[in-house]
C-alpha positions, 0 to 999 in steps of 0.5 A: 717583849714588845718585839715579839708581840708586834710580830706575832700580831703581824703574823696573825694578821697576814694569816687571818687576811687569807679570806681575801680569796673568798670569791664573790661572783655570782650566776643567777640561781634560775639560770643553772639548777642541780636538776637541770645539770644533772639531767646534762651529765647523767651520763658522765655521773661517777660510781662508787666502786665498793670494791675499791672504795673509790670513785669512777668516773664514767666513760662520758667523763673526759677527766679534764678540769676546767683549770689546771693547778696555778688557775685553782691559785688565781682563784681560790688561793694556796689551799686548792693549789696546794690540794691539787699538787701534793694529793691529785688523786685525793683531790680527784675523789673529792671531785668525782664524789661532789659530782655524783651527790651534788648532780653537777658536771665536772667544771662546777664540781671542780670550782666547789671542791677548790671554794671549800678547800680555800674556804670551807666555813663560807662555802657551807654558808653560801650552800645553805643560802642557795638551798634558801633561794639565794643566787648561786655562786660561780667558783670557777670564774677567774676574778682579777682581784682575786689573781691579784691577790694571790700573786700578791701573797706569793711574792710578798706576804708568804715571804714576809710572814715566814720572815717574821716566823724566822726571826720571832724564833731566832729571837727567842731562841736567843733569850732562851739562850741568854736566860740559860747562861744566866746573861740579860 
């Protein structure tokens, strides 16, 4: 029984360390303002097309990211990455909608989308410290610890967790078995 606890409670705690990709990089709050980027693509804002219920991106907007799919793991981890490769047009209306609400361009839109995916709890309390004057977070900037980090997780943690998983229920997979056939 011990067993088990010790690799659940691993397991747990290699789950729970993914706030490690919470970035910490930060621009000054008077250096960058939602008015003053809106002003500088209010040309690119998207619209809403009723029709088909999605977003459009204007034809000012070029519809490139600032970074590609592997840049969003080196900076916010598994969750945007993971966002972006399996749902790209899902992900791209999540950008464009940020994009027209917040008044940003799409770089900032992109960095923010990827935060909150990552991390959705810090990302809401960052906003409300910004609206209180805080300074502004800069999601898109590639920090070293945090690609070191999410190299770390891609070659080490992840496969040591799903170790532990696989073993934890082959495990008790078996004690079941034993416990069946009435053997201990």
């Amino acid at each position: 029984m011990a067993k088990y606890s010790a690799s659940l409670l691993l397991a747990f705690l290699c789950i729970a360390s993914a706030a490690a990709f919470a970035p910490s990089s930060i621009i000054e709050s008077s250096s960058r303002s939602a008015t003053s980027l809106y002003g500088a693509v209010g040309k690119a804002k998207p619209k809403f097309n009723k029709a088909t219920e999605k977003w459009e991106r204007s034809p000012a907007d070029d519809g490139k990211y600032p970074y590609d799919a592997i840049g969003a793991l080196l900076r916010h981890g598994p969750p945007a990455f993971i966002s972006r490769v399996t749902d790209s047009d899902e992900y791209e209306q999540f950008v464009l909608n940020y994009m027209a609400t917040a008044g940003v361009d799409r770089s900032e839109a992109t960095g923010n989308i990827d935060a909150k995916l990552a991390n959705p709890v810090d990302w809401s309390f960052q906003k409300v410290e910004e609206k209180k004057g805080k300074p502004k977070v800069d999601y898109t900037e590639l920090k070293p610890r945090n690609a070191i980090l999410a190299i770390i997780w891609a070659l080490g943690i992840t496969p040591l967790t799903i170790n532990v998983i696989q073993q934890t229920i082959s495990q008790w997979g078996q004690g079941i078995a034993a416990d069946a056939y009435g053997r201990h």
